[in-house]
C-alpha positions as CSV (number, residue, x, y, z in Angstrom):
1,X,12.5,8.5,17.0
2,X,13.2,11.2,14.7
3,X,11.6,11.5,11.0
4,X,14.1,11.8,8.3
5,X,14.9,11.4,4.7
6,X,18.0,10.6,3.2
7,X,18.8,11.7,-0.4
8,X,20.6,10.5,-3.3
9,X,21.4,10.4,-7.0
10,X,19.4,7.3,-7.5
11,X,17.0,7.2,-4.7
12,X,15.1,9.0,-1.6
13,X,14.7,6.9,1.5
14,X,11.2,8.2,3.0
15,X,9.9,7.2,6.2
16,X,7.5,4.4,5.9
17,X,4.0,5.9,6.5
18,X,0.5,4.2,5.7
19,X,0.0,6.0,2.3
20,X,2.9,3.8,1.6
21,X,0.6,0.3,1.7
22,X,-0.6,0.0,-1.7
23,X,2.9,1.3,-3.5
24,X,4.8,-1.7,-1.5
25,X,2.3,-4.1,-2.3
26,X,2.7,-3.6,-5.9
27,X,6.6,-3.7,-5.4
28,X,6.4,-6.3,-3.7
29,X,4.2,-9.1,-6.7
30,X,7.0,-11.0,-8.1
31,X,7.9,-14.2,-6.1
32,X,10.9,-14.4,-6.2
33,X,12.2,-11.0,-3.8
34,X,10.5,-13.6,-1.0
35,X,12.8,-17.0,-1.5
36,X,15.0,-16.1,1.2
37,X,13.2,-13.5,3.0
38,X,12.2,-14.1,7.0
39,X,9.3,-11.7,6.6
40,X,7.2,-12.0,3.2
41,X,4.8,-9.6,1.9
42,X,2.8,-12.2,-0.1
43,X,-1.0,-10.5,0.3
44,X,-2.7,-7.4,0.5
45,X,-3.3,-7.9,4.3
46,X,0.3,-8.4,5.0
47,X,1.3,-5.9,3.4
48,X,-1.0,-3.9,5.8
49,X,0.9,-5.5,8.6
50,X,4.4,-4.9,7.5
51,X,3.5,-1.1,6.9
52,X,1.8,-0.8,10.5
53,X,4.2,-3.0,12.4
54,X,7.2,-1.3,11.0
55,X,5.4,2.1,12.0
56,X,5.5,0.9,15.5
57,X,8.6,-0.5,15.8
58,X,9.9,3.1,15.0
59,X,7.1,4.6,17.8
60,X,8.9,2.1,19.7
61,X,12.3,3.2,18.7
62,X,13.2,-0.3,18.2
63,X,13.7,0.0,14.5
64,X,13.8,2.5,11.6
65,X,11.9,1.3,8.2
66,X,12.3,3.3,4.8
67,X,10.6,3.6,1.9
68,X,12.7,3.1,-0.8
69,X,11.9,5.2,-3.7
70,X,13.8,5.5,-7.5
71,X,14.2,8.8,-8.0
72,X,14.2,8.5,-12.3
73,X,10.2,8.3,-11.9
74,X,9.2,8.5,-7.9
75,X,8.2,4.8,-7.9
76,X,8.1,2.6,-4.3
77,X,10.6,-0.4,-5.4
78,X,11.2,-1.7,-1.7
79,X,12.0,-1.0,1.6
80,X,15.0,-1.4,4.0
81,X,15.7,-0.3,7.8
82,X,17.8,0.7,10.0
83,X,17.1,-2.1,12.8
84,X,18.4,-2.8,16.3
85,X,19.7,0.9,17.2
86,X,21.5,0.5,20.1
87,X,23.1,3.9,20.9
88,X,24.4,3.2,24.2
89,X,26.4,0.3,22.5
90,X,26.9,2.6,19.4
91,X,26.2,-0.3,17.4
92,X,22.4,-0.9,14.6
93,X,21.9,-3.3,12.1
94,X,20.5,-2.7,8.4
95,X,18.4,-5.3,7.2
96,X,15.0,-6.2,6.0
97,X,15.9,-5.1,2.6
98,X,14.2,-6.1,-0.3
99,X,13.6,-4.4,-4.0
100,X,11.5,-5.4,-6.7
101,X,13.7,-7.7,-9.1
102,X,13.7,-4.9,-12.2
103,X,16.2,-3.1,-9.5
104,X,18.2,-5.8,-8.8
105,X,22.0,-5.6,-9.5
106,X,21.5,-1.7,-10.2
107,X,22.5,1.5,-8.0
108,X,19.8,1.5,-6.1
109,X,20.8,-0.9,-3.7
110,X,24.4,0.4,-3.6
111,X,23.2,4.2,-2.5
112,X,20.5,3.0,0.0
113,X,23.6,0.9,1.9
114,X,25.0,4.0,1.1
115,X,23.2,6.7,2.8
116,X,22.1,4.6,5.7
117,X,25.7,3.5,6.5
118,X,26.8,7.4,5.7
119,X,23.8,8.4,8.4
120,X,24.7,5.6,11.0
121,X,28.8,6.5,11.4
122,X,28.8,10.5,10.5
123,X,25.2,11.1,12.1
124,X,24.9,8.7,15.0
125,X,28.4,7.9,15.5
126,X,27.9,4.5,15.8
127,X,31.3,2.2,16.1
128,X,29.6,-1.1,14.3
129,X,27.0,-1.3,11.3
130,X,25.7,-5.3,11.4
131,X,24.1,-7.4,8.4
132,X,22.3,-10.6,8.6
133,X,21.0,-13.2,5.8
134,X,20.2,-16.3,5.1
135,X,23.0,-18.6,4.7
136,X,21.4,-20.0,1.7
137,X,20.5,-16.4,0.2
138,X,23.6,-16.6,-2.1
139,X,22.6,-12.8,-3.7
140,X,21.9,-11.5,-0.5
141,X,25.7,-12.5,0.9
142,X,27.2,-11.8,-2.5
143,X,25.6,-7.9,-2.2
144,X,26.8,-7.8,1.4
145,X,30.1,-8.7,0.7
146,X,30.7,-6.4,-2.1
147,X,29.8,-3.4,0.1
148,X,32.9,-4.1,2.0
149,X,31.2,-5.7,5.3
150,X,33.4,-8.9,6.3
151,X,31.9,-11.8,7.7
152,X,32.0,-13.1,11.4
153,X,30.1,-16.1,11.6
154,X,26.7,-18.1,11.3
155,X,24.3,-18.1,13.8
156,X,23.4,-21.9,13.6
157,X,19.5,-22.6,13.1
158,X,18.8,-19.2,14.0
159,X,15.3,-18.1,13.3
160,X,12.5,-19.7,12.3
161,X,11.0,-18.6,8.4
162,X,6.9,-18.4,8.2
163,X,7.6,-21.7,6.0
164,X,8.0,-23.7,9.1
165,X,12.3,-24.5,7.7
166,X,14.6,-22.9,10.6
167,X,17.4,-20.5,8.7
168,X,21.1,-20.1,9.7
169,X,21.8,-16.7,9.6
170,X,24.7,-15.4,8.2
171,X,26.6,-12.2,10.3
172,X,28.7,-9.5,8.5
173,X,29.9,-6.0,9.8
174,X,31.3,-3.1,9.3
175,X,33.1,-1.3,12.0
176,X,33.5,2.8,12.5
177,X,37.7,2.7,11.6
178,X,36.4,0.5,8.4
179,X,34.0,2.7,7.1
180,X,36.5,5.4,5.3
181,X,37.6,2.8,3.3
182,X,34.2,1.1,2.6
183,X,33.0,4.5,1.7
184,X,35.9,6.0,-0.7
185,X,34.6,2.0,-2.7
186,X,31.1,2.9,-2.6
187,X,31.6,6.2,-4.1
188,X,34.0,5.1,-6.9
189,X,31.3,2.3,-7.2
190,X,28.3,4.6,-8.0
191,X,30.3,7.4,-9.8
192,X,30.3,4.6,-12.7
């Protein structure tokens, strides 16, 4: 799958690499980014892991992880990914999104959603942009909703969390005709 960065005001989204380990691991400290969370970076060693197993998931084309990175000091304060890329069905999800809690409820989330929902209609042409969470991740829906995706349904006990509990997963789209729209509100949004 092709390398590539996407730019904005607020942040860069860099491919994740290996150098990236130790930055995510120190973004990734405070306890409370992993509540929700189906994957959990919760040691050293798994942040290892999640670096090299989102690296081959892209070899394998299966997925597309970022680096997510503030641009007012070039500091690593998450990750997020374009996931599922189906371009035969013209349809990817974004997920497995998390920030460090100093950038919650700030532009940075806004602009990533931003540029990777700018890259996947106007760049892949895809017809249908997916988001998943936790039903109980009231943030997490809140943040999806805002963005303009609507919701289609829960996916009843869905996938099982490293905790042993069993999560319904809240679905939410956005589809190609919607995307002018949600756009022109994500713009007014971040020229605030």
């Amino acid at each position: 799958m092709e390398h590539f960065e996407l730019y904005g005001k607020h942040v860069i989204l860099t491919p994740m690499m290996e150098h990236h380990i130790e930055p995510l691991y120190a973004a990734s400290l405070p306890s409370e980014i992993w509540e929700w969370s189906a994957t959990k970076i919760l040691s050293y060693e798994e942040a290892i892991s999640y670096v090299k197993e989102g690296i081959l998931a892209r070899e394998q084309e299966l997925h597309h992880p970022f680096v997510v990175i503030d641009r007012t000091d070039d500091s690593v304060v998450g990750s997020t990914s374009l996931r599922n890329i189906h371009f035969h069905n013209q349809s990817l999800e974004i997920g497995a999104t998390w920030y460090h809690p100093d950038k919650w409820r700030t532009a940075i989330n806004t602009e990533c959603k931003y540029l990777l929902l700018q890259h996947a209609f106007e760049k892949w042409q895809m017809k249908r942009v997916e988001f998943r969470t936790d039903e109980c991740n009231k943030r997490s829906r809140s943040a999806i909703t805002r963005l303009g995706a609507l919701e289609e349904g829960i996916l009843r006990m869905e996938k099982k969390l490293q905790d042993g509990r069993i999560r319904n997963t809240v679905v939410y789209s956005i589809l190609e005709h919607e995307w002018p729209s949600v756009k022109r509100n994500l713009e007014a949004f971040l020229e605030r």
